[in-house]
N, C-alpha and C positions, 0 to 999 in steps of 0.2 A: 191343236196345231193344224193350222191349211197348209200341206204339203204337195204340190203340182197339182193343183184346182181336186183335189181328193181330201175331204174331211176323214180327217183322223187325229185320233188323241195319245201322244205320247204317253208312254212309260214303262218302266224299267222294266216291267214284268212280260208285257207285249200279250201277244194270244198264241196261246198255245196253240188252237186249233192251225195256225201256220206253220209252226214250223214243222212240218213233212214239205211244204212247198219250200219254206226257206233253205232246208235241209237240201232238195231237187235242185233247186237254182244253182249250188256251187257247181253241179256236172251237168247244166245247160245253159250256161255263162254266154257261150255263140251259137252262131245261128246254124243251124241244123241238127243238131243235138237232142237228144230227147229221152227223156227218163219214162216208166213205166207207171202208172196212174198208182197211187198208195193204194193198199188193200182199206176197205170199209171208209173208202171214199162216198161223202155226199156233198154235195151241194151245199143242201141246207146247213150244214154246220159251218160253213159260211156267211150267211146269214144272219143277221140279228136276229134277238126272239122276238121283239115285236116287230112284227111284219106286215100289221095291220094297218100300221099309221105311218107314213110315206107323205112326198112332194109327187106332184107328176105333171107332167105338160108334153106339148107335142112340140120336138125338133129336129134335129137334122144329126147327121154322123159325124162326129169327129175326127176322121179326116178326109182327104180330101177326094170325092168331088162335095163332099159335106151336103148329102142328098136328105134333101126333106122326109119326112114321114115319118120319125123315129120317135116311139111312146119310150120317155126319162121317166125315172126311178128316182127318188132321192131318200133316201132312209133316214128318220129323225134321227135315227142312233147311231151313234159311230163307232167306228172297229180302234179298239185299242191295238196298238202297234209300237213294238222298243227300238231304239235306237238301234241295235242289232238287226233287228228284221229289216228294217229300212234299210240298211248300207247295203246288205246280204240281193233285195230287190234290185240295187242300181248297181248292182254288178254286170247286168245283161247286156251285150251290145249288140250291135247290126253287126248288117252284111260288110261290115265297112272296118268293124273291129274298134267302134265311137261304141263309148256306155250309152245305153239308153236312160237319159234321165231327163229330155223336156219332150215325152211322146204325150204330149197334151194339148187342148187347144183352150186359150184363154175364155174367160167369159166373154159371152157375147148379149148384146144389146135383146128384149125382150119381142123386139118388133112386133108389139102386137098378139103375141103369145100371152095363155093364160097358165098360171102355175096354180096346182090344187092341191090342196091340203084333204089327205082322203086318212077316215079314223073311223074306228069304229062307234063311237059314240054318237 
């Protein structure tokens, strides 16, 4: 499933390694709110396990003044996600009290940009 230019793959099961964040989201729904980092928080477990074999190229920020210089990541592997986690994420809104649900910036044109395929092999 391509969900707001974000690869990810539905199902019922989702990833567990979320829900403490999906859990967090219900009591930081607006803006200014904030919950306390889970205990035995990493990173990494966010992550794919391979980590090795990625897309990469050089663009710019996603929003705006959408400044150049920006080294993308793209993971061959995608994060399995349920339809629960999902709704639970576009709970969030602005300062305005609107769900956040198109904070994304469509694809854009390659102009000339090179995309690499980096593996270990």
């Amino acid at each position: 499933m391509r969900h707001n230019n974000i690869a990810v793959k539905a199902n019922e099961v989702g990833n567990k390694v979320l829900d403490p964040i999906v859990k967090s989201v219900t009591s930081i729904v607006q803006v200014g709110k904030y919950v306390a980092k889970p205990k035995g928080y990493s990173l990494r477990q966010y992550l794919p396990k391979d980590v090795e074999t990625y897309f990469s190229y050089t663009g710019s920020l996603t929003t705006p003044p959408c400044t150049e210089g920006v080294t993308w990541i793209w993971f061959t592997e995608t994060m399995k996600v349920s339809p629960h986690q999902d709704n639970a994420l576009h709970r969030i809104t602005d300062k305005s009290g609107h769900q956040v649900v198109a904070n994304f910036r469509g694809t854009q044109p390659l102009n000339g940009r090179t995309v690499y395929l980096v593996n270990p092999w």
